[in-house]
C-alpha positions in Angstrom: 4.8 -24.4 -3.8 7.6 -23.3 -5.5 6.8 -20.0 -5.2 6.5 -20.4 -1.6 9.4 -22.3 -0.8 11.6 -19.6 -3.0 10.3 -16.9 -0.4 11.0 -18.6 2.7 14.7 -19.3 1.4 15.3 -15.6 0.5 13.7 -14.3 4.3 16.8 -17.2 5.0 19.4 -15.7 2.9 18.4 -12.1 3.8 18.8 -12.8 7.7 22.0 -14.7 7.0 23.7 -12.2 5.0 22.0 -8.8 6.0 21.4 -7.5 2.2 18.1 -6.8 0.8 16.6 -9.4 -1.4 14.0 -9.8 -4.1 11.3 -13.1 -4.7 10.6 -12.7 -8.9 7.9 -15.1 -8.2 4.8 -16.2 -9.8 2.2 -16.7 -9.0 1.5 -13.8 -6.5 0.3 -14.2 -3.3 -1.5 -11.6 -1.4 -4.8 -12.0 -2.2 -4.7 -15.8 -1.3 -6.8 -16.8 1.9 -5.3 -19.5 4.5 -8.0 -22.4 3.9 -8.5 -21.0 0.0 -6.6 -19.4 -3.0 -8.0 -16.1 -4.4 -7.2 -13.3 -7.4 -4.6 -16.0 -9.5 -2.8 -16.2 -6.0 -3.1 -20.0 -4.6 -0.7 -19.7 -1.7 0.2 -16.1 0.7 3.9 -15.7 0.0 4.6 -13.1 2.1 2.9 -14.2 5.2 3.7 -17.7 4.5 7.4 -16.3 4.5 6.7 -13.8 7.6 5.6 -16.4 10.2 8.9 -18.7 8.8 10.5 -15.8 9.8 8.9 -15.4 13.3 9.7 -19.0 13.6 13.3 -18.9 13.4 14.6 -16.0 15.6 12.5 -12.9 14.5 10.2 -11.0 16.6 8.2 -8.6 15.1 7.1 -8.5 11.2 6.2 -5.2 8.7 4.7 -6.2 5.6 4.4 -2.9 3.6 2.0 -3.8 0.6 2.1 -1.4 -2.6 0.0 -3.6 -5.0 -2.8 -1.4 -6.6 -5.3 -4.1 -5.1 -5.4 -4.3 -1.0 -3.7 -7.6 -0.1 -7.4 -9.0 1.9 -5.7 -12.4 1.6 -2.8 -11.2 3.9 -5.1 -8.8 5.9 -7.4 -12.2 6.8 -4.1 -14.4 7.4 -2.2 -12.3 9.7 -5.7 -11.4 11.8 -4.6 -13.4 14.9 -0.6 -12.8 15.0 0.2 -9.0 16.8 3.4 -9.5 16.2 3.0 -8.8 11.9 2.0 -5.3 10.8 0.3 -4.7 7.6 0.3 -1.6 5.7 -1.6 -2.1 2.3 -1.3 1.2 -0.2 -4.1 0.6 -2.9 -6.2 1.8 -5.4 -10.1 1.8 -3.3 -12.5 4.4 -4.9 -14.5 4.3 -2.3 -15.0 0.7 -2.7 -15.6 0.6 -6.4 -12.6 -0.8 -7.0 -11.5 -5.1 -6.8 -11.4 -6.6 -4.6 -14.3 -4.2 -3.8 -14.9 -4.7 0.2 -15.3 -2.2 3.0 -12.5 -3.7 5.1 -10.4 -2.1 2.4 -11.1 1.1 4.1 -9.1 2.8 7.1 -11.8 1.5 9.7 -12.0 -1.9 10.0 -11.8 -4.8 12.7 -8.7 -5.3 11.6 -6.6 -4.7 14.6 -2.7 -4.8 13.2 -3.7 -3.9 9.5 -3.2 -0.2 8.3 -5.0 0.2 5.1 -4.3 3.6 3.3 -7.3 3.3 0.5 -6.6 5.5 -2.4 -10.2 7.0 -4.0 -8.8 8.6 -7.4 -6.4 7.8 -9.8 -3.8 9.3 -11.4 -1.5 9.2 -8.2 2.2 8.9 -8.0 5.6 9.8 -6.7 4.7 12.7 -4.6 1.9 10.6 -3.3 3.6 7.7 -1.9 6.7 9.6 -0.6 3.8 11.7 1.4 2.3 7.9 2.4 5.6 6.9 3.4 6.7 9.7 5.4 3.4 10.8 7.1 1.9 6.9 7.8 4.6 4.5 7.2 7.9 6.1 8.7 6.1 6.8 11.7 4.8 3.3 12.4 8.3 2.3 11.5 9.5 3.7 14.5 7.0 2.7 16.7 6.3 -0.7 15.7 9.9 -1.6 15.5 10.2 -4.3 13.4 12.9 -6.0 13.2 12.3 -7.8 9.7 10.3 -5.6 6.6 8.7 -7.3 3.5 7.2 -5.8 0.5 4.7 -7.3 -1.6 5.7 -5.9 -4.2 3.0 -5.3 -7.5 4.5 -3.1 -9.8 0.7 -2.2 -11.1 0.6 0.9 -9.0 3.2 2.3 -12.1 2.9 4.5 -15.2 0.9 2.8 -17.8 -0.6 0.3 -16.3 -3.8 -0.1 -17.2 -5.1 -1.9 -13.9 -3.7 0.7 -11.7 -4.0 3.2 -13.4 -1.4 5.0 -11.2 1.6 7.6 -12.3 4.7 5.7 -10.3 8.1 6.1 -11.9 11.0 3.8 -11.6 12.9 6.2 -10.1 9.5 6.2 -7.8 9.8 2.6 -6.8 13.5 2.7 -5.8 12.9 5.6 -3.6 10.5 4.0 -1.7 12.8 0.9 -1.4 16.0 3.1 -0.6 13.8 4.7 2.5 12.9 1.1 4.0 16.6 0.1 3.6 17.8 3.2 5.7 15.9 1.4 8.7 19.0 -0.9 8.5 16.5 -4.0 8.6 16.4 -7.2 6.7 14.7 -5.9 3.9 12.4 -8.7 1.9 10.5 -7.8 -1.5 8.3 -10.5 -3.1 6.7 -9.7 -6.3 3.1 -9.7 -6.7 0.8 -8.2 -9.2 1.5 -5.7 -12.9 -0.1 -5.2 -16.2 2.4 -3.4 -18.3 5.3 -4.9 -19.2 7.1 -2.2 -19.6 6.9 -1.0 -16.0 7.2 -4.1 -14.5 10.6 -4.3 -16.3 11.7 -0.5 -15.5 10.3 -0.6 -12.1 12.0 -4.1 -11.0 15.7 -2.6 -12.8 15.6 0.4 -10.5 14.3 -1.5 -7.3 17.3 -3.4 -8.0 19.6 -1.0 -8.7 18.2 1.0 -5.1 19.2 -2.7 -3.5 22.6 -2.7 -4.8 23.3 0.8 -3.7 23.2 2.5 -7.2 22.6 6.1 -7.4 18.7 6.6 -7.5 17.6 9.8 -9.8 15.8 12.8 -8.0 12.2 12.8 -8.4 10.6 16.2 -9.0 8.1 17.5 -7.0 4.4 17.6 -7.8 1.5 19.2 -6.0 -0.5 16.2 -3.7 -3.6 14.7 -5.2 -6.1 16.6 -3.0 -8.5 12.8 -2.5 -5.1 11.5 -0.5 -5.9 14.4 2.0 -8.9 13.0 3.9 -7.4 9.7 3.8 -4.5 10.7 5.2 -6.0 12.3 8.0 -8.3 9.8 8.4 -5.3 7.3 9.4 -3.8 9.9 11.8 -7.0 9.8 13.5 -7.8 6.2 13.9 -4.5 5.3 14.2 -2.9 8.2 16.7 -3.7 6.4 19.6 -1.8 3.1 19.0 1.2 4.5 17.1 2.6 7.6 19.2 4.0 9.0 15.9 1.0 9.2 14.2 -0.4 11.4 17.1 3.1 13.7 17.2 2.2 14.0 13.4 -1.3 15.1 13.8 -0.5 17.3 16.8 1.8 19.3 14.3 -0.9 19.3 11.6 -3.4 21.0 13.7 -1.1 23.6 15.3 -0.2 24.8 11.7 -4.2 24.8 10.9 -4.3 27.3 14.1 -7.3 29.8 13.4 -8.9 27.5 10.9 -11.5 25.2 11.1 -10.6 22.5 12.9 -13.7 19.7 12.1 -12.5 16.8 10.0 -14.6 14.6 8.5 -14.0 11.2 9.4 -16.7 9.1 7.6 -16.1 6.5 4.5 -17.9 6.2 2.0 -18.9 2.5 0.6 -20.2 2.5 -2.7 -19.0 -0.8 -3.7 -21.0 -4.0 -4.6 -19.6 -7.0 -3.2 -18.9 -9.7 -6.2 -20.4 -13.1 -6.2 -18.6 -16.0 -6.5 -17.3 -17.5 -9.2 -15.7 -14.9 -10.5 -15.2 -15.1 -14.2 -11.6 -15.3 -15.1 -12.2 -14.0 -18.9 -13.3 -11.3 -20.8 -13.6 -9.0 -17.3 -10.7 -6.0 -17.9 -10.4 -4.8 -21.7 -7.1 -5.0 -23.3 -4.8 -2.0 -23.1 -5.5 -0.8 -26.9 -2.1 -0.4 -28.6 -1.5 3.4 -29.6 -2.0 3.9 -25.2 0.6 1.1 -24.8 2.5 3.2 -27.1 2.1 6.5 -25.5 2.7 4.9 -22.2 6.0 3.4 -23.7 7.2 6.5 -24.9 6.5 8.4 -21.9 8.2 6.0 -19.6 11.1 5.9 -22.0 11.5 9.7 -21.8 11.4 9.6 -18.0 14.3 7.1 -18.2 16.2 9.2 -20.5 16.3 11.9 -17.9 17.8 9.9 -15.7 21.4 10.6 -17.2 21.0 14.5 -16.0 22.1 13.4 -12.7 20.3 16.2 -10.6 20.2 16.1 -6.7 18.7 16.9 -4.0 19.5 19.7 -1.4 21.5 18.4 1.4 19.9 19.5 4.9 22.6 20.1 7.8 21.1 20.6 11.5 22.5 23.2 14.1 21.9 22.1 17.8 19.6 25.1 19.3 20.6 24.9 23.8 16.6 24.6 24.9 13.2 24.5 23.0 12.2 27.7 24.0 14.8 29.5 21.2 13.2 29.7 18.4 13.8 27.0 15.6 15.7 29.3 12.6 16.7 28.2 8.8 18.9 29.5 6.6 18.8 28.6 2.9 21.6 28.5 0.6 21.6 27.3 -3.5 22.8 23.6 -2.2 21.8 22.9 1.4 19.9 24.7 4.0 21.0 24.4 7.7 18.1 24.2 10.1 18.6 25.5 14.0 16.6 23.3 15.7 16.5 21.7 19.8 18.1 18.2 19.6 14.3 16.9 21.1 12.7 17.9 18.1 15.8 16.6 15.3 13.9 13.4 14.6 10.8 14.6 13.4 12.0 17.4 11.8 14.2 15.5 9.8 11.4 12.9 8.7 8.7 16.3 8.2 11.1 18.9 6.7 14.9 17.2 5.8 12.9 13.7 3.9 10.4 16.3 2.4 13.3 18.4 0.4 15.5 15.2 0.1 13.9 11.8 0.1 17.4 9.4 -0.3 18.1 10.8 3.6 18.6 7.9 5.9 16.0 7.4 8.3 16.5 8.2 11.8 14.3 7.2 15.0 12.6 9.8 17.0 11.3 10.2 20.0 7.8 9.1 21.3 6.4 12.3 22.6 7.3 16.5 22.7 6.5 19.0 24.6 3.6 21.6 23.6 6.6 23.9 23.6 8.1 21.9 20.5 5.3 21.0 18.4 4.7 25.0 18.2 8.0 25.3 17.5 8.4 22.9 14.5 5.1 24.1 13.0 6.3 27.5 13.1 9.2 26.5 11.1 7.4 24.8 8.6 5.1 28.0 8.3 8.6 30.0 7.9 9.8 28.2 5.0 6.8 28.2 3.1 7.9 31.3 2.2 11.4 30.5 1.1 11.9 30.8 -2.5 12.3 27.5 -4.2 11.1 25.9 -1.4 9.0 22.8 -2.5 5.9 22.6 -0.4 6.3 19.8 2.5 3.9 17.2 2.8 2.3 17.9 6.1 1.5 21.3 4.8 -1.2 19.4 2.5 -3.0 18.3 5.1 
């Protein structure tokens, strides 16, 4: 209850005050059923707290859910409310993974739940910056909402044995930083983790991304090829209810021009569902302590590099007069200044500027383009693939 009653008041403070807010909370909530507790969660938090919001002035609800384990709890309790969005980010392998159900996947009957089911492990920053600006920026801007929650597991980090995921601290408060830019009451309630070192490091810097402290630049890393299908998978069920999703895909396949364009849009299911009870001991092996070690130490280095204080290019945009000049660049050592029509600004600052700096503010775009553009902006993206330290963009993965 108190647990509960501590969310509801932040979703309170947060839409009195207009800062971000965090729930430290336990227990969790997401996995918790609304006639029935579940996974050591007896009450929903979050959508307990989302429909008080909807209650008391708010109209339309994203919950973004990065636990390693798909919130089903949350999925089932929001089933009959269109006006809550759920995007659950977690660890599926093809169903082999808890809570080990095939409504976990990307096709469900879940109408207003967008599940982005992750089949390998070993996945981190690049990953969920790719989730985040090819899935959850776009539906962002078409769903509108005009409150965002997190539910907020820090068992997707380094270390954690759960998880079994690569996210950094500096990883986590990126992701936070790019919901803030929405300018939206921003609510983050913490749910699951199984390293205590990450949970610590993970809730400093989302903390630090909520106060407005300088967030460390993540270097790139090549895209875990399993996120591919899954990614595409979303573009295609999804496309024709979020407009962005379809602008996204239209780009995608005009850069895959010439190749072969059949994607393969069947799940696999090789789960077993888990009869109930379901023992509470003994199930998960400890984390043995030279890995807990390692893990420290390796999370402690990426810490330490913190203090370098890199950054990120800055991206400056030149207004092109009509769609039919061609989009240009031109790269320099700090920034590179894109020439581009002001129709296509939007999404080529979410596909190309939030690729080569991810701490850019967010920016709506519009709904639909012209043929004319989408050629264009994949014909830029094609030109600076060449470019010389040029870090792959994340559409060009898929």
């Amino acid at each position: 209850m108190l647990a509960a009653g501590c969310a509801i008041e932040l979703v309170d403070a947060v839409t009195r005050t207009g800062n971000p807010g965090f729930a430290a909370v336990r227990p969790p909530g997401h996995h918790a059923f609304p006639d029935q507790g579940c996974g050591f969660c007896i009450f929903n938090n979050v959508v307990i707290a989302a429909k008080h919001a909807l209650k008391n002035g708010h109209s339309r609800v994203l919950i973004v859910d990065w636990d390693i384990h798909a919130g089903q709890g949350t999925q089932e309790c929001i089933a009959d409310d269109e006006r809550i969005c759920l995007i659950s980010i977690h660890r599926y392998q093809d169903g082999q993974f808890w809570p080990n159900l095939q409504h976990s996947a990307v096709k469900t009957q879940f109408k207003n739940t967008i599940n982005v089911p992750l089949n390998d492990i070993g996945m981190g920053d690049s990953e969920y910056l790719a989730i985040f600006q090819l899935i959850v920026h776009p539906v962002i801007n078409d769903f509108k909402p005009d409150i965002m929650f997190v539910s907020c597991g820090f068992d997707a980090a380094l270390g954690d044995p759960e998880g079994e995921m690569r996210l950094t601290p500096a990883g986590y408060a990126t992701l936070t930083h790019q919901l803030m830019t929405w300018r939206v009451p921003l609510v983050m309630i913490l749910e699951g983790g199984y390293f205590m070192d990450s949970i610590a490091a993970g809730f400093e810097w989302v903390a630090k991304a909520m106060l407005g402290d300088e967030i460390p630049r993540i270097d790139p890393e090549a895209v875990n090829s399993a996120l591919v299908p899954v990614i595409n998978r979303v573009l295609n069920v999804f496309g024709k209810t979020y407009p962005s999703l379809a602008i996204i895909q239209s780009v995608k396949r005009k850069l895959r021009t010439g190749e072969p364009t059949e994607e393969d849009d069947t799940e696999q299911y090789k789960g077993t569902r888990i009869s109930l009870p379901f023992p509470t001991r003994g199930v998960y092996e400890a984390q043995d302590k030279p890995t807990a070690l390692r893990f420290s130490e390796e999370l402690r280095k990426i810490i330490s590099s913190y203090s370098e204080r890199k950054s990120y290019k800055a991206v400056h945009y030149v207004s092109q007069p009509t769609a039919a000049t061609p989009f240009t660049y031109e790269p320099h050592k700090d920034h590179i200044t894109l020439a581009i029509s002001d129709e296509a600004k939007g999404i080529v600052h979410l596909l190309i500027g939030k690729s080569l700096n991810p701490l850019l503010p967010s920016a709506a775009f519009q709904l639909s383009l012209s043929a004319q553009v989408i050629s264009s902006i994949a014909q830029l993206i094609k030109n600076l693939s060449n470019v010389a330290d040029m870090p792959p963009l994340y559409i060009s993965y898929l």
